[in-house]
Each structure stands twice: as structure tokens, then as C-alpha cells.
C-alpha positions as CSV (number, residue, x, y, z in Angstrom):
1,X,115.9,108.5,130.1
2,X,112.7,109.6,132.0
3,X,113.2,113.2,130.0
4,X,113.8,111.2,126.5
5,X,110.5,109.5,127.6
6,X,108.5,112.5,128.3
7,X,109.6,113.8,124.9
8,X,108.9,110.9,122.8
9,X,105.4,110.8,124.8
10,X,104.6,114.5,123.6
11,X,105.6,113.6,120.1
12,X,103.4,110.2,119.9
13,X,100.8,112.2,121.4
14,X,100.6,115.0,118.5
15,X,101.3,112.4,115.8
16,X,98.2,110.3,116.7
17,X,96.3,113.0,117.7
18,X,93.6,114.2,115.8
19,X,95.2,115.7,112.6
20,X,96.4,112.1,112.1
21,X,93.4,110.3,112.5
22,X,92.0,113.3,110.4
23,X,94.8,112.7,107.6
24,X,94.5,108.9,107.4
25,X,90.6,109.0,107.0
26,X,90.5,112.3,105.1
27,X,93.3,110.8,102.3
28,X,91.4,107.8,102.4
29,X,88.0,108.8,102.1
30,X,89.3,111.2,98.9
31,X,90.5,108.2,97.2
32,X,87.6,106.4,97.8
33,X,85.1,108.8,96.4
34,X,87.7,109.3,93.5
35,X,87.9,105.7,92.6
36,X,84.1,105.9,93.1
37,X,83.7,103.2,95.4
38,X,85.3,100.9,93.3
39,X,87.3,99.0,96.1
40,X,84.3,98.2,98.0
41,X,82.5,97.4,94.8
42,X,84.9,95.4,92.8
43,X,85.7,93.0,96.0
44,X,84.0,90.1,94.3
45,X,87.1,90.9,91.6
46,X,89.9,90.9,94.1
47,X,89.2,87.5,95.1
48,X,88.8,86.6,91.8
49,X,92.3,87.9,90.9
50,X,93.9,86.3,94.2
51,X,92.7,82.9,93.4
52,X,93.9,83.0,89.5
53,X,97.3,84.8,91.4
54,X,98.8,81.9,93.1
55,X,101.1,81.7,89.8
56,X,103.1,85.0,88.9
57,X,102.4,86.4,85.6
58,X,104.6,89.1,84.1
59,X,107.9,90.5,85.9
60,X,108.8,90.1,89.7
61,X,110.4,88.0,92.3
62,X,107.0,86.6,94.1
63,X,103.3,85.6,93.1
64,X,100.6,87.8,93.6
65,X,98.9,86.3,96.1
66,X,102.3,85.5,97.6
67,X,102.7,89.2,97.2
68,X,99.3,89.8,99.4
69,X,100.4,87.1,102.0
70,X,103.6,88.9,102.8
71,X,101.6,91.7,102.9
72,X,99.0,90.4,105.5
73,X,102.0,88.1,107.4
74,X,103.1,91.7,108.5
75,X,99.6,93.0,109.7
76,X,97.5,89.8,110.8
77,X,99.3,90.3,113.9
78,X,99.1,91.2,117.9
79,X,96.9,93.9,116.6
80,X,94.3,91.8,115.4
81,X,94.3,89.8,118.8
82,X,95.5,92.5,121.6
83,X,95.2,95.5,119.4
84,X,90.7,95.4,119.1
85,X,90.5,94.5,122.8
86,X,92.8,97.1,124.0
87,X,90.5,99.7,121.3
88,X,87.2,97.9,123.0
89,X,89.0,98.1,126.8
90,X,89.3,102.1,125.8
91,X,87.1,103.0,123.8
92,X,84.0,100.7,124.4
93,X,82.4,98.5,121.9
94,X,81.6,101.1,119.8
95,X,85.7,101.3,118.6
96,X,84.8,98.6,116.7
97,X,82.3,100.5,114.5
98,X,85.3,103.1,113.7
99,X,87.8,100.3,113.0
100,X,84.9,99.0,110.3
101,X,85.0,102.7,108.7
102,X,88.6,103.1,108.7
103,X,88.7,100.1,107.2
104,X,86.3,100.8,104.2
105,X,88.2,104.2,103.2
106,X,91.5,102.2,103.8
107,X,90.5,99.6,101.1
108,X,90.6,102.7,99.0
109,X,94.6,103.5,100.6
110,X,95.7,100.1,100.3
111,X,94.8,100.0,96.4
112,X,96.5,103.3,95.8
113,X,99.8,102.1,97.5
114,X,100.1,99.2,95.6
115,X,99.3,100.7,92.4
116,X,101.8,103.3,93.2
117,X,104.2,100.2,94.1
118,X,104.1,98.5,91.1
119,X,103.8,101.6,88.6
120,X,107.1,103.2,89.8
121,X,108.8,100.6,90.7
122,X,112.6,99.5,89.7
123,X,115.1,96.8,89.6
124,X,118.2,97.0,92.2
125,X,121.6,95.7,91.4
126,X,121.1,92.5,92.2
127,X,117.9,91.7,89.5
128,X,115.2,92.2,91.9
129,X,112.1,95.0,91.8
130,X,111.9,96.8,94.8
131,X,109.0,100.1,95.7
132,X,107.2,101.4,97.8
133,X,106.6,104.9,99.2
134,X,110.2,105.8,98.7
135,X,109.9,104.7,95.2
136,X,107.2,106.3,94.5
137,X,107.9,109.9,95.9
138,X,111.3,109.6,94.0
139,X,110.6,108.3,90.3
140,X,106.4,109.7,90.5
141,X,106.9,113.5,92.5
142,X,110.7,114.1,91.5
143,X,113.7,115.3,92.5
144,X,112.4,118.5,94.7
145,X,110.5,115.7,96.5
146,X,113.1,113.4,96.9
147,X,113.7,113.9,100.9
148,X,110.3,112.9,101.5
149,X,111.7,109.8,100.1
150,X,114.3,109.6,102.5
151,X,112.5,110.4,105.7
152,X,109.7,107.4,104.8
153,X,112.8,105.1,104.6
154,X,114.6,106.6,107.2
155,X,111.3,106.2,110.0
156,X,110.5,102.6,108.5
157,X,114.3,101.1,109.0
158,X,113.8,102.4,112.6
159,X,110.1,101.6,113.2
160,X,110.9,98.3,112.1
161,X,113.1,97.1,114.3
162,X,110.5,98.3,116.9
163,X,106.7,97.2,115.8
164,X,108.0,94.7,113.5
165,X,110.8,92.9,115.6
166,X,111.0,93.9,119.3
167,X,107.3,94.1,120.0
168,X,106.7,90.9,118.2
169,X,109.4,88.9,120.1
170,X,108.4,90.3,123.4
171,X,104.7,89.2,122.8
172,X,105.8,86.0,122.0
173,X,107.9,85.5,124.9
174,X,105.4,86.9,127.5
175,X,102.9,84.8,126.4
176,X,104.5,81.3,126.3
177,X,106.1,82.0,129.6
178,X,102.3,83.1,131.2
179,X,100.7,80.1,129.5
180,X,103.4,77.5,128.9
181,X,106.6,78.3,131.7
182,X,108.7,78.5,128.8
183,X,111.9,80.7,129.4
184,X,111.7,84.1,127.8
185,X,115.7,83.3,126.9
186,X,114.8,80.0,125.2
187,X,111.8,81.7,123.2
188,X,114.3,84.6,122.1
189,X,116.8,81.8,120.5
190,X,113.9,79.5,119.1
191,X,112.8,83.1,116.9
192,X,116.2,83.8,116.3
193,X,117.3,80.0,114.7
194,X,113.4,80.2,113.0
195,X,113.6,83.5,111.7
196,X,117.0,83.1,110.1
197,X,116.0,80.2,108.4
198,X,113.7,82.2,106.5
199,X,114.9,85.6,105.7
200,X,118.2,85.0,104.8
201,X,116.9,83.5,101.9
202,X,115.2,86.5,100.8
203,X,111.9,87.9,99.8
204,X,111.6,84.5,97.6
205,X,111.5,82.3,100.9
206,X,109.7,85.2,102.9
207,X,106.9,85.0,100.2
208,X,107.0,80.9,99.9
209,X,106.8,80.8,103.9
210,X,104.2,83.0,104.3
211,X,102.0,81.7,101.4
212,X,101.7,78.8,103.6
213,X,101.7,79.6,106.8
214,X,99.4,82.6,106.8
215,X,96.7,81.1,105.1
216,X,96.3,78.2,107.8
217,X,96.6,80.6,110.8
218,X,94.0,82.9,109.4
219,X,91.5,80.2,108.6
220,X,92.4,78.5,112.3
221,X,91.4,82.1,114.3
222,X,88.6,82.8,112.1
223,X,87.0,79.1,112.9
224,X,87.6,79.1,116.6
225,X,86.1,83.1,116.5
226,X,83.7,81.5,114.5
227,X,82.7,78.4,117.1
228,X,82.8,81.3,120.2
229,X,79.9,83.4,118.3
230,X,78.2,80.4,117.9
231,X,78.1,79.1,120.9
232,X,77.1,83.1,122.1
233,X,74.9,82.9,119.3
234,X,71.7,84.5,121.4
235,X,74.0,87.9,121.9
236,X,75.1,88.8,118.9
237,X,72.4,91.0,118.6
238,X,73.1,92.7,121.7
239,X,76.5,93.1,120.7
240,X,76.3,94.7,117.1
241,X,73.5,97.3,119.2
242,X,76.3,98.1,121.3
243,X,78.5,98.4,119.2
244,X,76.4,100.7,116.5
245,X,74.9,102.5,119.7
246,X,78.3,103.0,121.7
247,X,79.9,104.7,118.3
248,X,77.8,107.5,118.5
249,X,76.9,108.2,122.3
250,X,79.1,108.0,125.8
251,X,79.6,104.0,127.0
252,X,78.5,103.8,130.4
253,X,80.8,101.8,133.2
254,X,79.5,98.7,133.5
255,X,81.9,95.9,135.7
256,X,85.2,96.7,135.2
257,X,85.1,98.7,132.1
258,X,85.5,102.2,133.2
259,X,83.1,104.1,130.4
260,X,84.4,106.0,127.3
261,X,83.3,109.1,125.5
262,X,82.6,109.6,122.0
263,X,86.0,110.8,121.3
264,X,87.8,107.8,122.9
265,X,85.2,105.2,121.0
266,X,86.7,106.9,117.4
267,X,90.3,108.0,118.8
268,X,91.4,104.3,119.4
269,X,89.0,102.5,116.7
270,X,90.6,104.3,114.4
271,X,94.4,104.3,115.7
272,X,94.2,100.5,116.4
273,X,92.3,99.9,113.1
274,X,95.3,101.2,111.3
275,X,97.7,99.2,113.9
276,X,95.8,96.3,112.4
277,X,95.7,96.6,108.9
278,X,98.3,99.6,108.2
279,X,96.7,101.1,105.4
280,X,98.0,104.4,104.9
281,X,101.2,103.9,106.5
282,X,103.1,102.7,103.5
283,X,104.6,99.0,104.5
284,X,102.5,96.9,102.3
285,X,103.0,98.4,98.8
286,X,106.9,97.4,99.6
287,X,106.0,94.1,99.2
288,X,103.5,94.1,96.5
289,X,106.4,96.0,94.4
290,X,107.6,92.6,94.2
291,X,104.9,90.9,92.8
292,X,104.8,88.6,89.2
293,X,101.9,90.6,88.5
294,X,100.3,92.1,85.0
295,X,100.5,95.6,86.0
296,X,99.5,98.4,88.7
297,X,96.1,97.8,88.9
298,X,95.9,94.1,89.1
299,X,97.8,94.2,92.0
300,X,96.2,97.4,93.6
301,X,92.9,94.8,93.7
302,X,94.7,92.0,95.4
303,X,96.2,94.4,97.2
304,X,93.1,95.6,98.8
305,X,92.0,92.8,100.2
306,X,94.5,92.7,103.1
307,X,92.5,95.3,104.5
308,X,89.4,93.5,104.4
309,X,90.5,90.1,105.4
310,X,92.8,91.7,108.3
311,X,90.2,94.1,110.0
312,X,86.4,93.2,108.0
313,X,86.9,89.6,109.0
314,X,89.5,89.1,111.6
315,X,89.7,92.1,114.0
316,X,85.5,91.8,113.4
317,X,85.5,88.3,115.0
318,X,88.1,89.2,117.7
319,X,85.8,92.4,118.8
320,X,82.7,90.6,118.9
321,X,84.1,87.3,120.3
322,X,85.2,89.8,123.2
323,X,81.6,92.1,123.3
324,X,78.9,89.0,122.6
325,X,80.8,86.7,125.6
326,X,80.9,90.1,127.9
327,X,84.2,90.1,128.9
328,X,84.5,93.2,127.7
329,X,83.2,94.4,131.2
330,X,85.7,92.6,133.3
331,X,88.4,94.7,133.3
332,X,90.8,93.2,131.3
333,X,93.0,94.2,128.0
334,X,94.9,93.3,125.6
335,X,95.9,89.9,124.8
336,X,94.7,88.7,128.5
337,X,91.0,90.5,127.5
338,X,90.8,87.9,124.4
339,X,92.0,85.4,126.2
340,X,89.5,85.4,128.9
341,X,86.5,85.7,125.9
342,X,87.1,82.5,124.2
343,X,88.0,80.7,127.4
344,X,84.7,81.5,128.3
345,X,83.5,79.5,125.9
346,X,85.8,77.0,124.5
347,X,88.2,74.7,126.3
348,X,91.7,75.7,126.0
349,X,90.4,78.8,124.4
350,X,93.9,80.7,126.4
351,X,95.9,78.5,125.0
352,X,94.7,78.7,121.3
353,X,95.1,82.5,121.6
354,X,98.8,82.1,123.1
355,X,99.7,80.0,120.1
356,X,97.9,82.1,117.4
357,X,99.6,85.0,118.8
358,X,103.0,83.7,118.6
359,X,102.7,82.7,115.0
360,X,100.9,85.9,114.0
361,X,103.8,87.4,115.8
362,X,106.4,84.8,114.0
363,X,105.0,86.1,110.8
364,X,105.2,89.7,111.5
365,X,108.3,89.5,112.2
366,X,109.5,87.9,108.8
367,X,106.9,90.7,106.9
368,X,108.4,93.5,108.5
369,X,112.2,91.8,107.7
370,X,111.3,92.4,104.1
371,X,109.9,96.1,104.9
372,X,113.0,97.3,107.2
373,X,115.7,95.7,104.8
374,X,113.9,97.7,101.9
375,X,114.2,101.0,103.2
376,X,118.1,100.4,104.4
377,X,118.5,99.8,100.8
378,X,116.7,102.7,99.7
379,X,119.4,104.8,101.6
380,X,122.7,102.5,102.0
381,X,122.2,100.5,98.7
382,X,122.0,96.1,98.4
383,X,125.4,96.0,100.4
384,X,123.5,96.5,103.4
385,X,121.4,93.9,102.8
386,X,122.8,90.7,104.5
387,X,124.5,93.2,107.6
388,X,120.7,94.3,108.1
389,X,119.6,91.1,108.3
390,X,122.0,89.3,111.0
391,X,121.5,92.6,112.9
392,X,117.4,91.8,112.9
393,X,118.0,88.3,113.9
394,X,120.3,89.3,116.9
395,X,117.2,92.2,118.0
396,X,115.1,89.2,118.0
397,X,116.6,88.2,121.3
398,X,116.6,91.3,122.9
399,X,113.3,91.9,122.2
400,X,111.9,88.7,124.0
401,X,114.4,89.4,127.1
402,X,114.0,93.1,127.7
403,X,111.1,95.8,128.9
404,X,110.4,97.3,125.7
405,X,108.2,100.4,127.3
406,X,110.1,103.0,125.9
407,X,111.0,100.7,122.1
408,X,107.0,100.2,121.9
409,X,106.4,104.5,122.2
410,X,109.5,105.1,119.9
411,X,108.0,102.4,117.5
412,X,104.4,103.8,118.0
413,X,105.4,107.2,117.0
414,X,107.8,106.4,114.1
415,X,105.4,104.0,112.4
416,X,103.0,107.5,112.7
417,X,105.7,109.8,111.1
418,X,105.7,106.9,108.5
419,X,102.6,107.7,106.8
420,X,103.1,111.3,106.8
421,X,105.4,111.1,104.0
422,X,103.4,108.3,102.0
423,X,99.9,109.7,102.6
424,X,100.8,113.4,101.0
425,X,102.5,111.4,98.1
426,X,99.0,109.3,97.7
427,X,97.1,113.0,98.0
428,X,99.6,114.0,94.8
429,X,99.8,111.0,92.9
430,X,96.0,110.4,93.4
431,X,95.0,111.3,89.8
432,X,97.5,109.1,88.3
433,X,96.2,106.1,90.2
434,X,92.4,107.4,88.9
435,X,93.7,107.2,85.6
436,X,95.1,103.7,85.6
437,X,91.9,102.6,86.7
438,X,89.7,103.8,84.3
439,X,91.6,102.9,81.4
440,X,91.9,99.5,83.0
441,X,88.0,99.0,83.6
442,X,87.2,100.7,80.2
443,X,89.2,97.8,78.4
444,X,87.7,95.4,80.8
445,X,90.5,94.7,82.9
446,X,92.8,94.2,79.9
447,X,94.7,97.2,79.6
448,X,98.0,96.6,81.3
449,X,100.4,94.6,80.1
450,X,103.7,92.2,82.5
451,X,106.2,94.0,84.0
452,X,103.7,96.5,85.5
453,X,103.4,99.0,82.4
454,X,100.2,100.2,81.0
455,X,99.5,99.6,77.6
456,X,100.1,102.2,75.4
């Protein structure tokens, strides 16, 4: 086991290792300029399209904005809470600055991969659209591309079970039994009964649960992150000068936050920014494939926005909650590092973060349901379906019972080697997606037609 370890360990290491971190922002920051800005710029639109999106137009199993809350059920997550402070505990305040930029050029990502989504989609045997990388490499790049196909679905059935399922549960359970006594064995069962009751209805009761329920858990962090800068009003400024200052030069030790270099300030902003919001890995665009939308680009702009919600606004709250209440300097990370910074300042501030964190968890868990079952289907077809899913809901329990040290590096690295295969195909289908979009913005927004066609 220790030798399997020690390899896995070397491969996570060279996956997000600098040609990663170079690949993510470099395809990113290409689609960016090629789109000229437009995700950034058109934001005001997005919304606009979200809120007229709550009813599906054209062909597809879910709403758009149903579409986006699956999408951000899978990623507002344990990053967003112990994901920044681990990046601030290693890399200093300034990993927050490089989580802001790799969110900005993955606005740009996200858009592409659910234009991509929804342009070369397809229906399965059972009626319903399914996409996603897979799709897209397949029915976009052809057939001499095809096994890049199957090695995205191949890492995302495994990953899941990992980052969306195991991970999740074992958060969950850790953190009622540190705050609450609950038994981790008695947590495992409670997400097994919950989660069932959900996803074996499908991506229709995924999409109907998470419409809900995402919504009010977002708006609940952001408003107790909210009341914490408040009351830490008078170091804000201090902490956005760190920040800015620490993303550029060494951070010095200071309590018990050891220092960071340079390197270490951009290595984990970056990885934990796309641990957060997973733009570029290729998960989201399977659920926005399924959307009731008018076509690719429509949904590419709703799309976006999980990005910016997720890290802009969340994981933005989270890092300065932890820098302007200066817990970052007392030697604490992860979930226990956010913990401490709003129970500095509000009362019962643990506990909130114990129970947002087990519903962000919840709901990652049901997102990344929809995300594993897709890629089994991809490669085994809809009769493995219903055996994936009683075979997630059993994992569940594992996951909150058992050390998952060497599940977290084998999910780590897998959910890397996921958007190697969907980052080239972005790279080659990059000139389709620019051309969607300018014929869609020359018409003013009216070129597309349902079922996710363009208009001859």
C-alpha cells in the first residue's frame, strides 16, 4: 500500500505541477482574449438570462438555471469553505489574489464547456440529452479522437466516487462528530437514506432539489461572511494590501503561519481555485447538456456565472473573512482555519460553518451523482444507470466511516487527468465556440434557435 501511495503521490505531484497550472490558465486565458473579454463583460447578461431561465425553453430535461444550480451544487462545496483556507494556510493571503485570476480566465473555460455541451450534445435511449467532454470530443473532434473521449469518462466515473462522494461524506461526518457528538456511522446512513431519495429519481429531481436548496445555502454563507466583514469592517483594508502585496512578494511568518514564497502564493491559489469552481476540468458542461435552453450560447452565459458566484463571491468572502479577522496567523487550516475566523466574531460562528459544510457537502454529492453516472453511460450504456447509482449510495457510508488518505490523493489526481482530455478539446474546438458567439451577438442574441441548434 505504502509503494501504491508513493506512486500515486509522484503522479498527483506532476499532474498539478506547473504544466497544469500552466495549461488551465494558458487554455483559459486563450479563450478569453478570443471571446474578447466577453465573459467578463457580458456578466450583466448572464444574470439577465439566469433570472428569465427559471422556466426551460427549447429541448432538455432541466431549466437553465436548474441547469447552473446542479452545476454549482457540485462546486459550492468543502472547497469553498476548507479549500481557500488551506490555499491562505499555504500559500499566504496573497493565494487569494491567484484564485481571483484563475477565476476571470475560467469564466472564459466555463462558457466554452457549456457551449460545447449543448452544441454536440445527444439523446440516449431512454429520451434524455446527455454531453459533456466526452460528447464533445466524440461527435465535435471525430472518430481518430474518440479515446480521448473515453479516458475523460473513464477518470470522471473514478474521480467521482472519490471528490464527489467519499470526500464529501467524510467531511460531513468529521464535522458533526467534532461539533455535534454525532456518530460518524449514524451520519453515513442519514446521507445514504437522503441521497437516495434524490438521485434515484434522476437528473429531473437532482435539478428540482438543487434549485432549491442551493440557492438558500449560498445566500445564508454569503450573509454571515457578509456580517463577519462587517463587524472587521476597519481591516479590510489591511487585508486586500495583503492580499495584492503577498501575490507578488515572499509572506513573512507571522504567529503560526509559517511564510510562503511567491511560487506557493500562485501554486495553491490557483490549484484550489480550480478545486473550487472546476472550470477546466469538464464536470459542469455534463449538466448544462441537459438544460431546456435556446441553444449553445445562452447556456454558455448562464453557464459562466458558476464561476463567478462560486470563487468571485463565495471563496472571496471565505478568504477575507479568514485574512481581515487574522486567523490566518494562528496556525490553523482547513475547515478548523474558517471555523476559528467567524467564531471570532459571531456567536456560534463554528457551528454555522459545520452545518454549511455538511449541506455544501450534501449537495456535492447529488452534483457529482449526475457527473459519475454520465460518464458510466458514456462507456457501459443507460443499463448501468440504476447499478451505478445503488453502488454510489452504498460508498456513501464508507466514505463517512473510513480514513480516506489514500481515496482523497487518487481523487486529487484523477480529477487532474480529467481536464487534460477536456482542456485540449476546448484548445481544438475553440474557433467553433468563437463562431457561435459572434453570430449570436451580431443578431443580438437571437440567433439560435430550441433544441441547441444555431439558426441557419
Amino acid at each position: 500500500m505504502e509503494a501504491l501511495n508513493s506512486i500515486v503521490g509522484a503522479i498527483n505531484g506532476v499532474v498539478w505541477g506547473p504544466l497544469m497550472l500552466v495549461l488551465i490558465l494558458g487554455v483559459g486565458f486563450f479563450l478569453q482574449v478570443g471571446l474578447k473579454f466577453m465573459p467578463i463583460l457580458r456578466i450583466g447578461t448572464g444574470f439577465s438570462l439566469l433570472f428569465k431561465g427559471r422556466e426551460g425553453q427549447g429541448e432538455g430535461q432541466i431549466s437553465p438555471f436548474n441547469a447552473l444550480m446542479t452545476s454549482l451544487s457540485a462546486t459550492i462545496g468543502t472547497g469553498n469553505i476548507a479549500g481557500v483556507a488551506t490555499a491562505v494556510f499555504l500559500g499566504g493571503p496573497g493565494a487569494l489574489f491567484w484564485m481571483w485570476m484563475t477565476a476571470l480566465v475560467g469564466m472564459a473555460t466555463k462558457y466554452a464547456e457549456a457551449v460545447c455541451a449543448v452544441k454536440y450534445r445527444e439523446k440516449d435511449e431512454l429520451g434524455n440529452y446527455v454531453g459533456g467532454p466526452m460528447y464533445y470530443i466524440k461527435n465535435g473532434l471525430g472518430a481518430k479522437w474518440a479515446w480521448l473521449g473515453v479516458a475523460f469518462a473513464l477518470f470522471g466515473a473514478i474521480a467521482a466516487f472519490g471528490i464527489g462522494n467519499g470526500v464529501q461524506a467524510n467531511g460531513v461526518a468529521q464535522v458533526l462528530e467534532s461539533n455535534f457528538g454525532v456518530n460518524t456511522s449514524v451520519t453515513g446512513i442519514v446521507l445514504m437514506v437522503l441521497t437516495a431519495a434524490v438521485i434515484l429519481g434522476g437528473i429531473t429531481r437532482i435539478g428540482a432539489v438543487a434549485g432549491k436548496l442551493v440557492p438558500f445555502m449560498a445566500i445564508a454563507y454569503i450573509i454571515a461572511g457578509l456580517l463577519v466583514l462587517l463587524i472587521n469592517i476597519g481591516n479590510i483594508g489591511h487585508a486586500l494590501s495583503l492580499v495584492f502585496t503577498y501575490a507578488f512578494t515572499p509572506s513573512a511568518a507571522e504567529g503560526g503561519f509559517a511564510g510562503a514564497a511567491v511560487w506557493a502564493a500562485i501554486r495553491f491559489g490557483v490549484a484550489r481555485g480550480v478545486f473550487s469552481n472546476e472550470a477546466g476540468l469538464g464536470s459542469a458542461p455534463i449538466a448544462h447538456a441537459a438544460a431546456e435552453t435556446k441553444g449553445p450560447v445562452n447556456q454558455g452565459l448562464i453557464a459562466m456565472l458558476g464561476t463567478f458566484i462560486d470563487t468571485i463571491i463565495v471563496c472571496s468572502i471565505t478568504g477575507l473573512a479568514i485574512i481581515s479577522t487574522g486567523a490566518w496567523t494562528s496556525g490553523e487550516s482547513g475547515a478548523a482555519l474558517t471555523s476559528l475566523a467567524f467564531a471570532t466574531s459571531l456567536p456560534g460562528g463554528g457551528h454555522l460553518i459545520a452545518i454549511a459544510l455538511s449541506i455544501f457537502a450534501f449537495t456535492t454529492i447529488l452534483g457529482w451523482s449526475f457527473y459519475g453516472e454520465k460518464c458510466v453511460e458514456f462507456l457501459l450504456g443507460v443499463k448501468s444507470l440504476m447499478p451505478y447509482r445503488v453502488l454510489w449510495i452504498i460508498a456513501i457510508y464508507f466514505g463517512a466511516t473510513a480514513d480516506l488518505g489514500f481515496i482523497w490523493l487518487l481523487a486529487d489526481t484523477l480529477n487532474a487527468m480529467m481536464a487534460i482530455p477536456n482542456l485540449i478539446a476546448l484548445a481544438l474546438l475553440s474557433p467553433i465556440v468563437f463562431k457561435l458567439t459572434k453570430e449570436f451577438f451580431a443578431s443580438n442574441g437571437q440567433s439560435e434557435e430550441p433544441g441547441g441548434k444555431p439558426a441557419e
